[in-house]
C-alpha positions in Angstrom: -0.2 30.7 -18.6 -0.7 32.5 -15.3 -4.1 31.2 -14.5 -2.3 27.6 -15.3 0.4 28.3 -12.9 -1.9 29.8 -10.0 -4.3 26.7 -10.3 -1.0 24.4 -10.0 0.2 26.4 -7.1 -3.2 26.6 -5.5 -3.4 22.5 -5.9 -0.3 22.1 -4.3 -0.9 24.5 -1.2 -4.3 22.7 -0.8 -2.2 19.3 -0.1 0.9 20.9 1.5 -0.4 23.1 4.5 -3.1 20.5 5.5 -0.5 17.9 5.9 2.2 20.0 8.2 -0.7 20.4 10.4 -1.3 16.7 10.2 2.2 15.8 10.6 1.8 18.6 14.1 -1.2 16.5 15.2 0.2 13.3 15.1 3.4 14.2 16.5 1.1 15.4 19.6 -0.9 12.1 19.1 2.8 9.9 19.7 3.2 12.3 22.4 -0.4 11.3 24.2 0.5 7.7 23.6 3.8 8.0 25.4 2.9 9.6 28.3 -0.2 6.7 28.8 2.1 3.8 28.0 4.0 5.3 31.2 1.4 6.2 33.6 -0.2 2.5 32.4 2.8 1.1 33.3 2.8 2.8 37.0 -0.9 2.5 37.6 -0.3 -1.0 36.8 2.7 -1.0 39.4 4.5 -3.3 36.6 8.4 -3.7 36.2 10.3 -0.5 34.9 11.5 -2.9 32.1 7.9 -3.9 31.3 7.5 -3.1 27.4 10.6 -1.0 27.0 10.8 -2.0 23.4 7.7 -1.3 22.7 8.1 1.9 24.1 11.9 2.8 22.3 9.8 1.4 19.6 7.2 4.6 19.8 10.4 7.3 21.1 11.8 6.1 17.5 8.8 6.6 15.6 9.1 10.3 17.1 12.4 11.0 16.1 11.4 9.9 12.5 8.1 12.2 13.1 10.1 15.2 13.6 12.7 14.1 10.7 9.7 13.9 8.4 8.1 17.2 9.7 11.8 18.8 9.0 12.1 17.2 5.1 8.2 19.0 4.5 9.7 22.1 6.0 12.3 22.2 3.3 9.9 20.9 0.8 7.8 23.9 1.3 10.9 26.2 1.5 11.5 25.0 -2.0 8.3 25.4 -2.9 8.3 28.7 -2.0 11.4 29.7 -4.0 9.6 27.6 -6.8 6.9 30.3 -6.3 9.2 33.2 -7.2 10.5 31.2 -9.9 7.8 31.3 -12.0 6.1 34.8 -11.4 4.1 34.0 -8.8 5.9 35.6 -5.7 2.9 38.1 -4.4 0.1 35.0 -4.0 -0.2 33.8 -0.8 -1.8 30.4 0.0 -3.1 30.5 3.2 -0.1 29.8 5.2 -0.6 29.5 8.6 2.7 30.5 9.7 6.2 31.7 8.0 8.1 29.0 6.5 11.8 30.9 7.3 14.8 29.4 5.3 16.7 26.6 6.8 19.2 27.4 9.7 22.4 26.9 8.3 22.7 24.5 12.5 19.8 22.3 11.1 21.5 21.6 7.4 25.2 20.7 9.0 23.5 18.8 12.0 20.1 16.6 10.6 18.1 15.3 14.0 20.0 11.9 14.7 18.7 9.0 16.6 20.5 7.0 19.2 18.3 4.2 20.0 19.4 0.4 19.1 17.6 -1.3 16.8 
């Protein structure tokens, strides 16, 4: 039953950690395309205005970035209390930083966007 558990745990980790670093990376990536939509823009000497939705468009995807990075967070945080759950509170995964509980801030006050659609 504990071999069972482990290879379950193990399987899940192997998904989980790999895609908080992905969700990192791509967060950096909207970041990169940010910054060259507005030094485009200037080198380009175009209109303030020029693609403005376009570029709310890509803030917004951010926000939603970090809201998605927050609901793995306290996936993982679940996960980890899973772990304990079932025996398996000494194994570590290969983490590649500490998952700490939830602030009780983030839980009364999610990461709200302002942006019209």
């Amino acid at each position: 039953m504990r071999q069972e558990r482990l290879a379950a745990a193990h399987s899940i980790a192997s998904e989980l950690i790999p895609y908080e670093q992905e969700l990192d990376a791509v967060i950096i990536r909207n970041a990169k395309l940010t910054m060259a939509m507005i030094e485009g823009r200037r080198r380009a000497k175009a209109p303030l205005t020029t693609a403005q939705k376009s570029l709310e468009n890509v803030a917004l995807a951010n926000v939603r970035l970090i809201e998605a990075r927050n609901l793995i967070h306290e996936a993982h945080y679940g996960l980890r209390e899973a772990q304990y759950e079932i025996g398996l509170g000494a194994v570590s995964y290969g983490d590649y930083g500490d998952t700490p509980p939830p602030s009780p801030e983030v839980m009364r006050s999610p990461l709200r966007h302002s942006v019209d659609a």
